[in-house]
C-alpha positions as a Markdown table, in Angstrom:
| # | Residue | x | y | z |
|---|---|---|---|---|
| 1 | Unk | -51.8 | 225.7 | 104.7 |
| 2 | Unk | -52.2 | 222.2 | 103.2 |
| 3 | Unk | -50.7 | 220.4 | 100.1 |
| 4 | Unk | -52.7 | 221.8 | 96.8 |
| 5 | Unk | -54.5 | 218.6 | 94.9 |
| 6 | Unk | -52.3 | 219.6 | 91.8 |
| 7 | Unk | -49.4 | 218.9 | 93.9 |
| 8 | Unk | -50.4 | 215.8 | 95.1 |
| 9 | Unk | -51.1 | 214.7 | 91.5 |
| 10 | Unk | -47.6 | 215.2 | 90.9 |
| 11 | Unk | -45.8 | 213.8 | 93.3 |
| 12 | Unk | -44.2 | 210.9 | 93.2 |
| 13 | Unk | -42.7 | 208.4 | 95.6 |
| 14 | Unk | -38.5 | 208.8 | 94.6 |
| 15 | Unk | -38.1 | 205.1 | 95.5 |
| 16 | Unk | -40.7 | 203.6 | 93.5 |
| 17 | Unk | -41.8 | 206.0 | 91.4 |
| 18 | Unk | -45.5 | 205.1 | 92.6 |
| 19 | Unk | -48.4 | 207.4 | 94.1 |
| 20 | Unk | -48.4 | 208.8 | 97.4 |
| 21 | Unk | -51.2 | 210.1 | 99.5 |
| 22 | Unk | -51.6 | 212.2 | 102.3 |
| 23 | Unk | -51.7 | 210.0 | 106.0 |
| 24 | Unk | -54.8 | 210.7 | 108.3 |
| 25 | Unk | -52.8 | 213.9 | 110.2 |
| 26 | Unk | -51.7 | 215.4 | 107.2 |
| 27 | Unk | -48.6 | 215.7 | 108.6 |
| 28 | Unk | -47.0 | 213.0 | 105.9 |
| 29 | Unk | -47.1 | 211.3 | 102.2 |
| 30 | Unk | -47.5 | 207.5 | 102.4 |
| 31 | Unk | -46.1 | 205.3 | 99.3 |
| 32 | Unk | -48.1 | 202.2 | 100.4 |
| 33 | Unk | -45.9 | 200.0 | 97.8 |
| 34 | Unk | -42.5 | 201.1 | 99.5 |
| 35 | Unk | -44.5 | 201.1 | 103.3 |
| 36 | Unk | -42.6 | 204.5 | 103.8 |
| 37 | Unk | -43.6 | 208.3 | 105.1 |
| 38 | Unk | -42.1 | 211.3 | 103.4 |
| 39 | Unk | -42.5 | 213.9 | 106.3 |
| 40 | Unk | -44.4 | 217.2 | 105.3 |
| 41 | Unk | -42.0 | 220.4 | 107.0 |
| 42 | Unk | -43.6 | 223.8 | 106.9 |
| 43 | Unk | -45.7 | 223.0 | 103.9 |
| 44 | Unk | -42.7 | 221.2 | 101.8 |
| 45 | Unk | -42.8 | 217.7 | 101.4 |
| 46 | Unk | -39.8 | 216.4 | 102.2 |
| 47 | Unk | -39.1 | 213.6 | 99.3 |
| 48 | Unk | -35.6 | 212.1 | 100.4 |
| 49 | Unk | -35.6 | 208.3 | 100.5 |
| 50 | Unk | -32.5 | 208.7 | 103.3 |
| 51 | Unk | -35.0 | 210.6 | 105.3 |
| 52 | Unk | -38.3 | 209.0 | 104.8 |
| 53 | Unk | -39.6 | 206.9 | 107.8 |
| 54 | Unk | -41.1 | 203.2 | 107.9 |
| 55 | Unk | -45.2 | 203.0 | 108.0 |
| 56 | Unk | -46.5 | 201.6 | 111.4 |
């Protein structure tokens, strides 16, 4: 199961408060403002600045 498109329009990136978008494995969301990955577990996005991991 993937992230529905009216969850993606909500979400936001908690640092920034900008958009973020699903990375190429769909295993992620990118804020490309902050360069950071929110890591997608079982389905939930996992929106924790503490957690979130730098963009290669």
């Amino acid at each position: 199961m993937t992230l529905s498109k009216e969850l993606l329009e909500i979400l936001a990136c908690p640092k920034c408060k900008g958009d973020v978008a699903l990375n190429k494995n769909e295993d992620g969301l990118v804020c490309d403002k902050c360069k950071l990955v929110y890591e997608i577990r079982e389905d939930i996005p996992v929106m924790l600045i503490d957690e979130a991991k730098p963009l290669n």
